[in-house]
PDB file of N, CA, C and O in Angstrom:
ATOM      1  N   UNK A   1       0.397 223.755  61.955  1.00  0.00           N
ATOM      2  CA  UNK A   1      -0.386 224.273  60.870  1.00  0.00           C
ATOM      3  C   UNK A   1      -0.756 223.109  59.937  1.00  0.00           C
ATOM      4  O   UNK A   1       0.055 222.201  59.757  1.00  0.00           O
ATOM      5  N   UNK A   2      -2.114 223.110  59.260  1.00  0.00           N
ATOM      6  CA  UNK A   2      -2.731 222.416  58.114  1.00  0.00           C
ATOM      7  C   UNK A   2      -2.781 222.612  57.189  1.00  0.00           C
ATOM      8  O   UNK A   2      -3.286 223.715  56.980  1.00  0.00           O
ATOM      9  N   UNK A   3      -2.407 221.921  56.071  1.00  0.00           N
ATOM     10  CA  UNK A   3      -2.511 222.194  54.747  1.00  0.00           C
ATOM     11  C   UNK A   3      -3.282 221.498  53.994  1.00  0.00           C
ATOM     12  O   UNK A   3      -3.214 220.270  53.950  1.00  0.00           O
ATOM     13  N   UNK A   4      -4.289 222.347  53.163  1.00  0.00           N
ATOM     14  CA  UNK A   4      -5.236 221.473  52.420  1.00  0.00           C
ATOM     15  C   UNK A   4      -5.211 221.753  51.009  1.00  0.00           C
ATOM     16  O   UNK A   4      -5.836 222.777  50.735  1.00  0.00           O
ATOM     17  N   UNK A   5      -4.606 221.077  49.873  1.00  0.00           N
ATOM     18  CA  UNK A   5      -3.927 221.416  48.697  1.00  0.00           C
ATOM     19  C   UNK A   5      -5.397 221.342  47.935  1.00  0.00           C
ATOM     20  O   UNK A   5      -6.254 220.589  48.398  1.00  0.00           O
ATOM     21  N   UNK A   6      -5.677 222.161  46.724  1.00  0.00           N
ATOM     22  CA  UNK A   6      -6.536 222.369  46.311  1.00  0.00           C
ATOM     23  C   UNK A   6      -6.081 221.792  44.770  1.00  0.00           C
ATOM     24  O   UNK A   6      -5.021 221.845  44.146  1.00  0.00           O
ATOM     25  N   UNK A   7      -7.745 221.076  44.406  1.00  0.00           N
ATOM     26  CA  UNK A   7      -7.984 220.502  43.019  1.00  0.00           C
ATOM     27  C   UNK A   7      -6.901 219.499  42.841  1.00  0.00           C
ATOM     28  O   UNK A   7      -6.549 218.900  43.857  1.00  0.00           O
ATOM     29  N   UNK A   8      -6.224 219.174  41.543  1.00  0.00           N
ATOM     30  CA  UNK A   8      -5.616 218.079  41.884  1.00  0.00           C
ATOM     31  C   UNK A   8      -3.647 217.795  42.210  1.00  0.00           C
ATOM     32  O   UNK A   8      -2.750 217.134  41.686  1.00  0.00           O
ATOM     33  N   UNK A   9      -3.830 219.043  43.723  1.00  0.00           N
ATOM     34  CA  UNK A   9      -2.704 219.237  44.338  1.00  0.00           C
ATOM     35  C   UNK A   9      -2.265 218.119  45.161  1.00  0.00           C
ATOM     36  O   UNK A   9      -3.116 217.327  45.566  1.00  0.00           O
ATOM     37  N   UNK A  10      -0.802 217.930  45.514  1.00  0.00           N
ATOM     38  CA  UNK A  10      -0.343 216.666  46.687  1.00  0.00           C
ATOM     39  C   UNK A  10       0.664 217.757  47.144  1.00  0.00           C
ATOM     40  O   UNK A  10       1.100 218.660  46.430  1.00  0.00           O
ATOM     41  N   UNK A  11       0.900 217.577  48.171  1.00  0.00           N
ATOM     42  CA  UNK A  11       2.048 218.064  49.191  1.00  0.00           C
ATOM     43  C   UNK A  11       3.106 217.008  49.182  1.00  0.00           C
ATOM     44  O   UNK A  11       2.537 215.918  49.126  1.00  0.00           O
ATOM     45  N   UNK A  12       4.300 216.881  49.212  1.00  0.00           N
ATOM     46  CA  UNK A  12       5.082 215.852  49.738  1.00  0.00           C
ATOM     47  C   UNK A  12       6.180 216.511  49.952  1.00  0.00           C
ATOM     48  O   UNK A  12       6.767 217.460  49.430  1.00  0.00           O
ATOM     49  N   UNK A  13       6.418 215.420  51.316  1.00  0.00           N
ATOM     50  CA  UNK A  13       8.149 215.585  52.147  1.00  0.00           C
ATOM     51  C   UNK A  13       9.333 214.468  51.467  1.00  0.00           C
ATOM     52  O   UNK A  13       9.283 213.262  51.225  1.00  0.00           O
ATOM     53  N   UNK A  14      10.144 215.266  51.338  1.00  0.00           N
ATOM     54  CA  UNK A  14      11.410 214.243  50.582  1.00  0.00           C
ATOM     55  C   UNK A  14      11.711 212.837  51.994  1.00  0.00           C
ATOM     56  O   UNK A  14      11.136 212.822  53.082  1.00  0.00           O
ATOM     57  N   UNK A  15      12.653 211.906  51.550  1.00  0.00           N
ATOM     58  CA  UNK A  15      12.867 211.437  52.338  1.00  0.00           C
ATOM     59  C   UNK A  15      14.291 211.735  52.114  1.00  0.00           C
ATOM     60  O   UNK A  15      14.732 212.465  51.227  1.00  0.00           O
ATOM     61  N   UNK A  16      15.050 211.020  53.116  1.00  0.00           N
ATOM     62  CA  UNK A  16      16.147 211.554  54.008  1.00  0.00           C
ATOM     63  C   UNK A  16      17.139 211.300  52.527  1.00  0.00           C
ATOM     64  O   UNK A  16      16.591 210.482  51.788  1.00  0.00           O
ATOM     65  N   UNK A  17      18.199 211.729  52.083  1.00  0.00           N
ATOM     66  CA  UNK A  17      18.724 211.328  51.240  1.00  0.00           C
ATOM     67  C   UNK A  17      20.036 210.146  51.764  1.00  0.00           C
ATOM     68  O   UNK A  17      20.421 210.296  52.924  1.00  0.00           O
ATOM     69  N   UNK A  18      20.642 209.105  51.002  1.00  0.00           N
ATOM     70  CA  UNK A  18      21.604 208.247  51.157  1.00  0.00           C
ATOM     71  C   UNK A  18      22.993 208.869  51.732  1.00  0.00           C
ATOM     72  O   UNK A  18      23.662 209.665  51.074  1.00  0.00           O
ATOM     73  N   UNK A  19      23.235 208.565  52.609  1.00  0.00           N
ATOM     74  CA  UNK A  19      24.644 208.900  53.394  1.00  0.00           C
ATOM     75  C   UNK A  19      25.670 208.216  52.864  1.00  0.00           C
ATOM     76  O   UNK A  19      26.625 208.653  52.221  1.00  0.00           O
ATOM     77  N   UNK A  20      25.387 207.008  53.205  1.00  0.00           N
ATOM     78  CA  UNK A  20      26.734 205.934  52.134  1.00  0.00           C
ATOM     79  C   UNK A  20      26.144 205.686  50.587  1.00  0.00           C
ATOM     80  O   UNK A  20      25.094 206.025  50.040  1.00  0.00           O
ATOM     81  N   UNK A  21      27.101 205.070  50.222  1.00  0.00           N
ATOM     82  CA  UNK A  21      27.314 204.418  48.501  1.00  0.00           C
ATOM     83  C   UNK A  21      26.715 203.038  48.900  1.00  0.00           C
ATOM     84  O   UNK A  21      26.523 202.600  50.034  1.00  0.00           O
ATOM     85  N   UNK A  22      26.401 202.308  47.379  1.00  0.00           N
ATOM     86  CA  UNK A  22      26.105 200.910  47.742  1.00  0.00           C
ATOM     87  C   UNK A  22      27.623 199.996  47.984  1.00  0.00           C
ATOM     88  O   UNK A  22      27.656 198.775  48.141  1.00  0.00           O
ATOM     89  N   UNK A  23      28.834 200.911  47.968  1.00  0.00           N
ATOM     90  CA  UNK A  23      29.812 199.969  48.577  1.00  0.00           C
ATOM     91  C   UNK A  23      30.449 201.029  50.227  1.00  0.00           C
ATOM     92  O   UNK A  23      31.607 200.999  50.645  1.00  0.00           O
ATOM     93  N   UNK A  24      29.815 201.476  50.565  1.00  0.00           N
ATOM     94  CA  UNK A  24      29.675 202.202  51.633  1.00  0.00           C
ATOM     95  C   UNK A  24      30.605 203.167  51.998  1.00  0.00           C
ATOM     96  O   UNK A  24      30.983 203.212  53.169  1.00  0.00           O
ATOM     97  N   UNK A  25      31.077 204.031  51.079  1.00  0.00           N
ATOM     98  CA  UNK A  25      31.403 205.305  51.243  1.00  0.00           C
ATOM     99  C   UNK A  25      30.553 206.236  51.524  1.00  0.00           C
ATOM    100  O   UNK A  25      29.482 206.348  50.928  1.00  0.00           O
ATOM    101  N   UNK A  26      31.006 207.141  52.629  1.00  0.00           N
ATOM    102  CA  UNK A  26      30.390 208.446  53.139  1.00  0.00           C
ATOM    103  C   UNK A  26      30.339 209.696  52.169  1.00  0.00           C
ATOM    104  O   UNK A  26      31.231 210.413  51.716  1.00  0.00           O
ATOM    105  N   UNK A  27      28.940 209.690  52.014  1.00  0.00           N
ATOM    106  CA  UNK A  27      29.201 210.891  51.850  1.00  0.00           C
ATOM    107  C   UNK A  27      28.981 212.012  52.069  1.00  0.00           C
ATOM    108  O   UNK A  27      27.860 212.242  52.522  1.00  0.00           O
ATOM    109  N   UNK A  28      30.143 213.479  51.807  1.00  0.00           N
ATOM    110  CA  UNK A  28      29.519 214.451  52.615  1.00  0.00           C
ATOM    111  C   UNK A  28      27.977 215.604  51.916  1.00  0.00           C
ATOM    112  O   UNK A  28      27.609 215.685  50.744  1.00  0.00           O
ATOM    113  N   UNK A  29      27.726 215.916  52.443  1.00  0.00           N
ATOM    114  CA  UNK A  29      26.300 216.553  52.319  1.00  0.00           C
ATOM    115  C   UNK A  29      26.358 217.206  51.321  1.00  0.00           C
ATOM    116  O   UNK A  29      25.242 217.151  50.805  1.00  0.00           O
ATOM    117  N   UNK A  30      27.146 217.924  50.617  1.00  0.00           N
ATOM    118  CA  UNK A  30      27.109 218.678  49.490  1.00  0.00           C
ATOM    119  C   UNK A  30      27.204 217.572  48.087  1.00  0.00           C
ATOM    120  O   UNK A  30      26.780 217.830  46.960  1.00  0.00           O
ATOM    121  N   UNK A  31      27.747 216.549  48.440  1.00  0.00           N
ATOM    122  CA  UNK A  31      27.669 215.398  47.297  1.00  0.00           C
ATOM    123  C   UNK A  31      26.145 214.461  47.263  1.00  0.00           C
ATOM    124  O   UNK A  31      25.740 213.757  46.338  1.00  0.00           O
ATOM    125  N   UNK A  32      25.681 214.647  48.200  1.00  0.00           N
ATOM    126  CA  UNK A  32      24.532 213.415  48.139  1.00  0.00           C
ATOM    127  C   UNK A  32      23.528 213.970  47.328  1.00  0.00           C
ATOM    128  O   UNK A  32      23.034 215.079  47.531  1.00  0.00           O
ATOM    129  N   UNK A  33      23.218 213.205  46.401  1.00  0.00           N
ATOM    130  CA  UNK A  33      21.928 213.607  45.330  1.00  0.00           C
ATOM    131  C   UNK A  33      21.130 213.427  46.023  1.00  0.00           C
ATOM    132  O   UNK A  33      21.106 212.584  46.920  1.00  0.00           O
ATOM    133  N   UNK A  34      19.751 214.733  45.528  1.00  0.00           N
ATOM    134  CA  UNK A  34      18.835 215.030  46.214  1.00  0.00           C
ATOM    135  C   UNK A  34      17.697 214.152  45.314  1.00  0.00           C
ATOM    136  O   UNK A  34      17.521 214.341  44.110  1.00  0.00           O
ATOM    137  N   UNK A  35      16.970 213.170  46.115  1.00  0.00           N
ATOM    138  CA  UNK A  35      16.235 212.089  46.068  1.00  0.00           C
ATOM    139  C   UNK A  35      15.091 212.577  45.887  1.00  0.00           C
ATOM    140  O   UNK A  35      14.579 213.431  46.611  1.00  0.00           O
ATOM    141  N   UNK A  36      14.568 212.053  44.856  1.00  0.00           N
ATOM    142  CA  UNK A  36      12.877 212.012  44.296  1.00  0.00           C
ATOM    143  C   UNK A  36      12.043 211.002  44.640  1.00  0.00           C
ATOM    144  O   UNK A  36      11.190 210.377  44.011  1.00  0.00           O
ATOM    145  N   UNK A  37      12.382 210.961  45.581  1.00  0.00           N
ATOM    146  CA  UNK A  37      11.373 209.831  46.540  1.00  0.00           C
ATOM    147  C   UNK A  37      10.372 210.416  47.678  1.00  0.00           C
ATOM    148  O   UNK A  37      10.512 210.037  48.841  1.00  0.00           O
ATOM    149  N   UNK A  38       9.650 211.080  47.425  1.00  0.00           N
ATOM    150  CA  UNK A  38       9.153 211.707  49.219  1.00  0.00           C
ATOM    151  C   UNK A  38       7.914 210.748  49.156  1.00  0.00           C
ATOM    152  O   UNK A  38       7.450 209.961  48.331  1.00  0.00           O
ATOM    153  N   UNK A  39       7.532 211.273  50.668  1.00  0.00           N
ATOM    154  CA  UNK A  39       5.693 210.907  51.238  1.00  0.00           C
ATOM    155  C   UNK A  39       4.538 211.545  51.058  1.00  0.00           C
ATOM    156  O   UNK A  39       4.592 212.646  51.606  1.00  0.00           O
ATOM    157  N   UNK A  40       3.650 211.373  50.603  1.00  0.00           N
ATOM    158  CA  UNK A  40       2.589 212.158  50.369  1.00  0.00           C
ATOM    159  C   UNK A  40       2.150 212.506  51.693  1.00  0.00           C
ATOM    160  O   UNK A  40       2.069 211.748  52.660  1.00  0.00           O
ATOM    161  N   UNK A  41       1.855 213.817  51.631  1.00  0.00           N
ATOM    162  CA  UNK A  41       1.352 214.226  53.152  1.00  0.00           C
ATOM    163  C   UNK A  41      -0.131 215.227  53.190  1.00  0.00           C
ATOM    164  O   UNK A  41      -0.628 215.505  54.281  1.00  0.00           O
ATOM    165  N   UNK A  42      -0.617 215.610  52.177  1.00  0.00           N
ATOM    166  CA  UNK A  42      -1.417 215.778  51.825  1.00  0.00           C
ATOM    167  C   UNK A  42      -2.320 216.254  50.356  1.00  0.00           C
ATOM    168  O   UNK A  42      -1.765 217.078  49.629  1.00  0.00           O
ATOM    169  N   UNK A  43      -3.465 215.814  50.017  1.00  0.00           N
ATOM    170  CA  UNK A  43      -4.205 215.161  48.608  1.00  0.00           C
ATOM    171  C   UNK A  43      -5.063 216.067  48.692  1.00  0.00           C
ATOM    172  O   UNK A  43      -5.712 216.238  49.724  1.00  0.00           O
ATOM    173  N   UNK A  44      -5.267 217.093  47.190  1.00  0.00           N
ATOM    174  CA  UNK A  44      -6.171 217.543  47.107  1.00  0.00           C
ATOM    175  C   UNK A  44      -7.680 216.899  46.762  1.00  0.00           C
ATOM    176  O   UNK A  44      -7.530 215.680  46.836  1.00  0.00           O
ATOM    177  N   UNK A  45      -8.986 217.186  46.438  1.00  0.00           N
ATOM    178  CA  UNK A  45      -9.444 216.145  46.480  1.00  0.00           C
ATOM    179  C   UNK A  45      -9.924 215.940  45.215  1.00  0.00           C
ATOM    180  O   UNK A  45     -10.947 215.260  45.134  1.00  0.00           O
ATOM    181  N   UNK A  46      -9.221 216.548  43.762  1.00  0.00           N
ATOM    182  CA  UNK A  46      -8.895 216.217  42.645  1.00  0.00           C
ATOM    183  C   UNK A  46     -10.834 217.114  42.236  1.00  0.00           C
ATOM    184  O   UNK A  46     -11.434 217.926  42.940  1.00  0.00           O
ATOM    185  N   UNK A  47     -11.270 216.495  40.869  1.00  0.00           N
ATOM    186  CA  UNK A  47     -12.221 217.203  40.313  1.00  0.00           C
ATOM    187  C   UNK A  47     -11.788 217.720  39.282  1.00  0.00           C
ATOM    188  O   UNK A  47     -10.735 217.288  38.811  1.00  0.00           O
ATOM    189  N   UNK A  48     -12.557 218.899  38.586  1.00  0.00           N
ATOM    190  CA  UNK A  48     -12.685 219.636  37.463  1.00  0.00           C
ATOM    191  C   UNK A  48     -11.749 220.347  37.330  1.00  0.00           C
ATOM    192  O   UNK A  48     -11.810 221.301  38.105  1.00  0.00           O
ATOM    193  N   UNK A  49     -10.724 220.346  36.585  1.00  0.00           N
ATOM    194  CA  UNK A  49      -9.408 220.793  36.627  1.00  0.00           C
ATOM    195  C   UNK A  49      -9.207 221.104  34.990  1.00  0.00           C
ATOM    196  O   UNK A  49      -9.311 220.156  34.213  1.00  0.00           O
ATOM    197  N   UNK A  50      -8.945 222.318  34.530  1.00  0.00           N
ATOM    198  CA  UNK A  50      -8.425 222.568  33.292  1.00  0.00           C
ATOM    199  C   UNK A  50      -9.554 222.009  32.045  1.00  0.00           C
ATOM    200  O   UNK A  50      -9.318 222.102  30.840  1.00  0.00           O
ATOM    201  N   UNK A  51     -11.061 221.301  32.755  1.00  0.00           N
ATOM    202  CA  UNK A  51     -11.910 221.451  32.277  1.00  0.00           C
ATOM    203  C   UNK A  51     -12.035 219.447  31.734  1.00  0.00           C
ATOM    204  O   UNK A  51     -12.949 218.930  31.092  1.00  0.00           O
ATOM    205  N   UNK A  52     -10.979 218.879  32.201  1.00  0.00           N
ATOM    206  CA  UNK A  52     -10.946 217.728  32.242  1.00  0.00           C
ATOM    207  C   UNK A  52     -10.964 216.885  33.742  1.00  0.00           C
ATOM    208  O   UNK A  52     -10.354 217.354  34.702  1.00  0.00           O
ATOM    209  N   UNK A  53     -11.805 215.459  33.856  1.00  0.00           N
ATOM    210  CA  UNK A  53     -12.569 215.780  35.322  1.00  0.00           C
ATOM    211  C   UNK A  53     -11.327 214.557  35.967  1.00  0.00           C
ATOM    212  O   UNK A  53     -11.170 213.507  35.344  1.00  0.00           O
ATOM    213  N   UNK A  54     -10.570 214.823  37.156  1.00  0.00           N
ATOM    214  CA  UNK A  54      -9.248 214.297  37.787  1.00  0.00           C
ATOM    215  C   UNK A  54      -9.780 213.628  39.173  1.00  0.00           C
ATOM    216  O   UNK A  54     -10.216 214.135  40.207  1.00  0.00           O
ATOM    217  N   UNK A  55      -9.574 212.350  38.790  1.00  0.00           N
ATOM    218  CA  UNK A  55      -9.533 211.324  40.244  1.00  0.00           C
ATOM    219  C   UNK A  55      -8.081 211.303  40.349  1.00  0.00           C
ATOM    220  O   UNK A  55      -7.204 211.076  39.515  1.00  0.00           O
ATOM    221  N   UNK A  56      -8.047 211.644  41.780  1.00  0.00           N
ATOM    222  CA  UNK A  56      -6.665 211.614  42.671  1.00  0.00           C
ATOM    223  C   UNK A  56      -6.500 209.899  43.090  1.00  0.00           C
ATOM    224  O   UNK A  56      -7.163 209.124  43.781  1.00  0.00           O
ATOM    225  N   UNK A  57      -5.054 209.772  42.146  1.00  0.00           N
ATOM    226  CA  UNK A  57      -4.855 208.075  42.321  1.00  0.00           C
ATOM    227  C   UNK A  57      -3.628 207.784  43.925  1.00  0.00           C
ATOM    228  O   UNK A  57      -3.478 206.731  44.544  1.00  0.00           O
ATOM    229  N   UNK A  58      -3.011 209.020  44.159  1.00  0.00           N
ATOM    230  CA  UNK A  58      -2.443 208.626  45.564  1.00  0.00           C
ATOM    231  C   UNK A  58      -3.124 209.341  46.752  1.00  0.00           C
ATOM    232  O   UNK A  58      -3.931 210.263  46.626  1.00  0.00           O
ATOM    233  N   UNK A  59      -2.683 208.781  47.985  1.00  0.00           N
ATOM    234  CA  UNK A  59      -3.522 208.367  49.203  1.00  0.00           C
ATOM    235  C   UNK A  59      -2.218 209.199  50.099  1.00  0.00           C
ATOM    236  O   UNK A  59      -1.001 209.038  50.013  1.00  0.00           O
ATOM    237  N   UNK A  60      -2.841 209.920  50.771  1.00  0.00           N
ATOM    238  CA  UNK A  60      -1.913 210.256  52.040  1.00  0.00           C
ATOM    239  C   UNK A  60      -0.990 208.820  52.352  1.00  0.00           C
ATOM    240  O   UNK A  60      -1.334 207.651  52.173  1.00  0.00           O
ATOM    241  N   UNK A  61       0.148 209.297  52.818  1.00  0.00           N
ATOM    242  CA  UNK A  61       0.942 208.187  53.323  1.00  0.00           C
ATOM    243  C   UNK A  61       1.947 207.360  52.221  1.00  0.00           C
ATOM    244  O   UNK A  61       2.911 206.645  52.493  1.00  0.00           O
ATOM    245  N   UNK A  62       1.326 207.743  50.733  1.00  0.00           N
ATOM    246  CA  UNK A  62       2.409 206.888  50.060  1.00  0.00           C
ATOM    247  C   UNK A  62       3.332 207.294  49.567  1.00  0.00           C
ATOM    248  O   UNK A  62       3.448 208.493  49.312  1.00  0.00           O
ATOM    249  N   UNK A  63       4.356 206.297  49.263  1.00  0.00           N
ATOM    250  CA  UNK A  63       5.778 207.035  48.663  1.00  0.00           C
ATOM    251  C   UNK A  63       5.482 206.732  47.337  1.00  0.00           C
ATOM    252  O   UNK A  63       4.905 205.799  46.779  1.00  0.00           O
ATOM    253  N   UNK A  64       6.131 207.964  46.906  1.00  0.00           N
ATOM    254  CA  UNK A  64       5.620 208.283  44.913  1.00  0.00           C
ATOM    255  C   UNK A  64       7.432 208.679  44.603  1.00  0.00           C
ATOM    256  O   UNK A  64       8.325 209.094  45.340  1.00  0.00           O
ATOM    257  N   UNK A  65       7.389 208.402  43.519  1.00  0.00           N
ATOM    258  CA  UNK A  65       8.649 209.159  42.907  1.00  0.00           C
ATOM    259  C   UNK A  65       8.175 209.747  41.891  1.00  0.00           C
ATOM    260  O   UNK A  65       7.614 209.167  40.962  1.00  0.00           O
ATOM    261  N   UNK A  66       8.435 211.449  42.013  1.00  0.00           N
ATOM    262  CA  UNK A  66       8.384 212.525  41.014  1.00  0.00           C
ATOM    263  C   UNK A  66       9.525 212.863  40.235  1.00  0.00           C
ATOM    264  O   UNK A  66      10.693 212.486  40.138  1.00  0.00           O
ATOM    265  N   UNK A  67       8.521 213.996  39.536  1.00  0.00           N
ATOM    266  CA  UNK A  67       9.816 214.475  38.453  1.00  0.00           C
ATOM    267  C   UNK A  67      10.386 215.460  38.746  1.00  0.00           C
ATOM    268  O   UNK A  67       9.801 216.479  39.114  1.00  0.00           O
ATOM    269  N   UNK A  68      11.924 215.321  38.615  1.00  0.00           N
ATOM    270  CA  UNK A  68      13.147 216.188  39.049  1.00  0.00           C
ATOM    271  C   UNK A  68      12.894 217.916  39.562  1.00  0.00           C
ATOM    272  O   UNK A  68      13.355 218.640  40.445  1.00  0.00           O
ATOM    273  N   UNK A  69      11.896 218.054  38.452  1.00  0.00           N
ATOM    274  CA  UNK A  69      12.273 219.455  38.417  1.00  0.00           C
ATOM    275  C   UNK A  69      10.928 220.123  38.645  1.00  0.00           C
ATOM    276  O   UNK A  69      10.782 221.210  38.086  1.00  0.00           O
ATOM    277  N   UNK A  70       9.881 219.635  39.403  1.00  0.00           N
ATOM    278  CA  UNK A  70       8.254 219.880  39.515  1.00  0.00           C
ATOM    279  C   UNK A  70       8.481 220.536  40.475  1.00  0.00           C
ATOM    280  O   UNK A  70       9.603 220.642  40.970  1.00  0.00           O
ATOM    281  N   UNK A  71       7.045 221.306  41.072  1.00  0.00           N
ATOM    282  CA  UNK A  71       6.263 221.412  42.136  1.00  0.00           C
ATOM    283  C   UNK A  71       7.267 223.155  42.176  1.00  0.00           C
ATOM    284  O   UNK A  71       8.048 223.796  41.473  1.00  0.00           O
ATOM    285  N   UNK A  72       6.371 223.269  43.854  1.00  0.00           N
ATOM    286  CA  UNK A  72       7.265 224.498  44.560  1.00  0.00           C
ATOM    287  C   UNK A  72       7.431 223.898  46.020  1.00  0.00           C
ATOM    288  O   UNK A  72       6.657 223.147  46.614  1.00  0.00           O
ATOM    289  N   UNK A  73       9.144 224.642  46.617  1.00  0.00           N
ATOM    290  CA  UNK A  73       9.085 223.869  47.851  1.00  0.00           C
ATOM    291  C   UNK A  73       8.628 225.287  48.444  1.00  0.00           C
ATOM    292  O   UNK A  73       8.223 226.326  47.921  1.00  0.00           O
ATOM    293  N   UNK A  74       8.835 224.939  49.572  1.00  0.00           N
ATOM    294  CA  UNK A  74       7.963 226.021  50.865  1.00  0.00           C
ATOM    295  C   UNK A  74       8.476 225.619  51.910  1.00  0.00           C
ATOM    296  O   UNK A  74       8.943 224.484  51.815  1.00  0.00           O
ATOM    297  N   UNK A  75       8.630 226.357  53.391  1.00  0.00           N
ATOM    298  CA  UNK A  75       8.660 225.432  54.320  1.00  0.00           C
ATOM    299  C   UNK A  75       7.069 225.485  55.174  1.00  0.00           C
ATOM    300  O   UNK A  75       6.357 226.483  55.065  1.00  0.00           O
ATOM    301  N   UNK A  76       6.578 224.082  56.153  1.00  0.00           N
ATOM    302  CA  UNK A  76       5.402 224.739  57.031  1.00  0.00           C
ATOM    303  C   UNK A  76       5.929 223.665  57.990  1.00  0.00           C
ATOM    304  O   UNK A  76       6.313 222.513  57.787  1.00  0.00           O
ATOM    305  N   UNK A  77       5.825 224.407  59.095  1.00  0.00           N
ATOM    306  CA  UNK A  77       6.408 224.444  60.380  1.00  0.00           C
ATOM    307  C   UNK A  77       7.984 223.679  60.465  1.00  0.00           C
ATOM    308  O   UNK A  77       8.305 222.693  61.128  1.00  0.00           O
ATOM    309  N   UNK A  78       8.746 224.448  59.622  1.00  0.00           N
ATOM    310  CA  UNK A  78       9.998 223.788  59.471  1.00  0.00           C
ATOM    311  C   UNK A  78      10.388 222.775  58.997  1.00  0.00           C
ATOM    312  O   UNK A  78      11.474 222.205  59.102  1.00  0.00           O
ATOM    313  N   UNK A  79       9.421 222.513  58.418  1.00  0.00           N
ATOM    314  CA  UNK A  79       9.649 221.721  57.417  1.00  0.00           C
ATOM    315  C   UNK A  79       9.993 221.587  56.079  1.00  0.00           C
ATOM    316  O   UNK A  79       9.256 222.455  55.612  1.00  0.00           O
ATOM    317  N   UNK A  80      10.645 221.073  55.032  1.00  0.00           N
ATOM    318  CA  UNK A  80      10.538 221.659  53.527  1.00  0.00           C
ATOM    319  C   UNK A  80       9.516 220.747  52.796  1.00  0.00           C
ATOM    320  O   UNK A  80       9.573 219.532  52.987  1.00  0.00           O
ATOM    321  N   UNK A  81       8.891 221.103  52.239  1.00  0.00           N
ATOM    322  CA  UNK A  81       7.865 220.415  51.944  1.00  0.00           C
ATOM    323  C   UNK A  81       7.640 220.786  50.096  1.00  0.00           C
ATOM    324  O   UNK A  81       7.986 221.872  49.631  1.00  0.00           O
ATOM    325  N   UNK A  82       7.215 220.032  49.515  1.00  0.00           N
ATOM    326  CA  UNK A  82       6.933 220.498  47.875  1.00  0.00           C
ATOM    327  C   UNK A  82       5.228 220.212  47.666  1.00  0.00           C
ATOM    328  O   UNK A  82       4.699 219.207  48.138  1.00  0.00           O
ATOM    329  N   UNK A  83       4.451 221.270  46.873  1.00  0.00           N
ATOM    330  CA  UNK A  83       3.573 220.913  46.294  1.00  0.00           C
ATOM    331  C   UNK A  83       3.833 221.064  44.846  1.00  0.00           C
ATOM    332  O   UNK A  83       4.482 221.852  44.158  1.00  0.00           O
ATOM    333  N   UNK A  84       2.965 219.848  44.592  1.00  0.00           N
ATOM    334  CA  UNK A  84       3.079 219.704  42.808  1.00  0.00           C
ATOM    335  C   UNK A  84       1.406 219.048  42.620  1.00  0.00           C
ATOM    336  O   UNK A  84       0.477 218.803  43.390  1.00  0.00           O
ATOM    337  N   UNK A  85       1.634 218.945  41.225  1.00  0.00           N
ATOM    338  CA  UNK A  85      -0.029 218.432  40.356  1.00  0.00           C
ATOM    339  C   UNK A  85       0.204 217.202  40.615  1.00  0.00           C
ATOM    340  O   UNK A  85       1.372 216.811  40.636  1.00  0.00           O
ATOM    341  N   UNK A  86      -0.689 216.468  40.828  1.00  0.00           N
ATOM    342  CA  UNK A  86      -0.987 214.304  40.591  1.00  0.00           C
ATOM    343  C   UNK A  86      -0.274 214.579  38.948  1.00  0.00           C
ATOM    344  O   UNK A  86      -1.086 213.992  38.233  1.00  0.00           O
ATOM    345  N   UNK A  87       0.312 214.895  38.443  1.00  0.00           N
ATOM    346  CA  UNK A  87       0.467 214.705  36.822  1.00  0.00           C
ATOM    347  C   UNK A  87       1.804 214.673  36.478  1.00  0.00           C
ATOM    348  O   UNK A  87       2.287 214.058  35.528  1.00  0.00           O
ATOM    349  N   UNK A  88       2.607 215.622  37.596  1.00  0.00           N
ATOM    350  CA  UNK A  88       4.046 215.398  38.132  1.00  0.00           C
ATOM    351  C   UNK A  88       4.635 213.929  38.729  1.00  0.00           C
ATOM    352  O   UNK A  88       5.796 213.560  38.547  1.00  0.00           O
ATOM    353  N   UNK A  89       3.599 213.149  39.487  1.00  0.00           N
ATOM    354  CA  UNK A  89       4.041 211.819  40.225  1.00  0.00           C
ATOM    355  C   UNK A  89       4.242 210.996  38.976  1.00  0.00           C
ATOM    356  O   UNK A  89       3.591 211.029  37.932  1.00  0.00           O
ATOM    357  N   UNK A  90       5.388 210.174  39.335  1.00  0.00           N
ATOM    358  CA  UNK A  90       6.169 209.137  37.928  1.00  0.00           C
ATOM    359  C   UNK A  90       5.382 208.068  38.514  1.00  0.00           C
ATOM    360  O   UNK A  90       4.689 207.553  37.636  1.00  0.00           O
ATOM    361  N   UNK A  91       5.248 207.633  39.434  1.00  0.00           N
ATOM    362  CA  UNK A  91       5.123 206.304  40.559  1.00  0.00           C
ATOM    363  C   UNK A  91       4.614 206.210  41.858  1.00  0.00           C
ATOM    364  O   UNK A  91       5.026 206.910  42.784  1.00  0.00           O
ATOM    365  N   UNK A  92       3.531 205.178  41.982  1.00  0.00           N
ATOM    366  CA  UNK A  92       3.945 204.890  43.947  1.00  0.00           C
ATOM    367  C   UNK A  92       4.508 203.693  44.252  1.00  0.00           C
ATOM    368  O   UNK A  92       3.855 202.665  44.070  1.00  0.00           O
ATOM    369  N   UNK A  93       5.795 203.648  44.756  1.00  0.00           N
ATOM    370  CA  UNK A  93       6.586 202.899  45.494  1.00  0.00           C
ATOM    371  C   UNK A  93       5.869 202.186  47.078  1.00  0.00           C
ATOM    372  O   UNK A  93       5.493 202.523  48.200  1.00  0.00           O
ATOM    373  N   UNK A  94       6.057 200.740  45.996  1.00  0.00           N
ATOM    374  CA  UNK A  94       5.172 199.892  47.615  1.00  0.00           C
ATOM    375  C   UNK A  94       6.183 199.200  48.383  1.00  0.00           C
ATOM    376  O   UNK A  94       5.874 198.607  49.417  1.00  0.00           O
TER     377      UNK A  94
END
C-alpha cells in the first residue's frame, strides 16, 4: 500500500532503537528509550495551509529528529509508521 500525506504532511518510520549503553550494557526492551530519530518516507507536497503558503523543507529519505510527543502512529503494511506536520520536525540529521 501507498501513502500520499496531504498539504504539509510527512510520514516517518522510527529507527531501530539502541540495544547497548555507550559503555555497552544490554538493554532489555522495556528499558530502551523510544528514539526520535526516524526516516522520512513520505512528503506532502506542502502549499496553502492554515492560510499561510508552506514549502516542504524535507525530502523523502531523510533522517529528521522530531518532537516527543507529535504526529499519530498507525500501522501500513505492518509497519508503525507516524504522520505529523513539517512544523513538528526539530532537524535533518546528515
Amino acid at each position: 500500500m501507498t501513502i500520499k500525506p496531504l498539504f504539509d504532511k510527512v510520514v516517518i518510520k522510527q529507527v531501530d532503537a539502541e540495544e547497548k549503553t555507550s559503555s555497552g550494557i544490554v538493554l532489555p526492551t522495556a528499558a530502551q528509550e523510544k528514539p526520535q530519530i526516524a526516516e522520512v518516507i513520505a512528503v506532502g507536497p506542502g502549499g496553502l495551509c492554515d492560510g499561510i503558503e508552506v514549502t516542504m523543507q524535507v525530502q523523502l529519505g531523510d533522517k529528521v529528529l522530531y518532537s516527543k510527543y507529535s504526529g499519530s502512529q498507525f500501522k501500513l503494511d505492518g509497519v508503525e509508521v507516524t504522520i505529523l506536520r513539517q512544523g513538528d520536525i526539530l532537524a535533518i540529521i546528515d
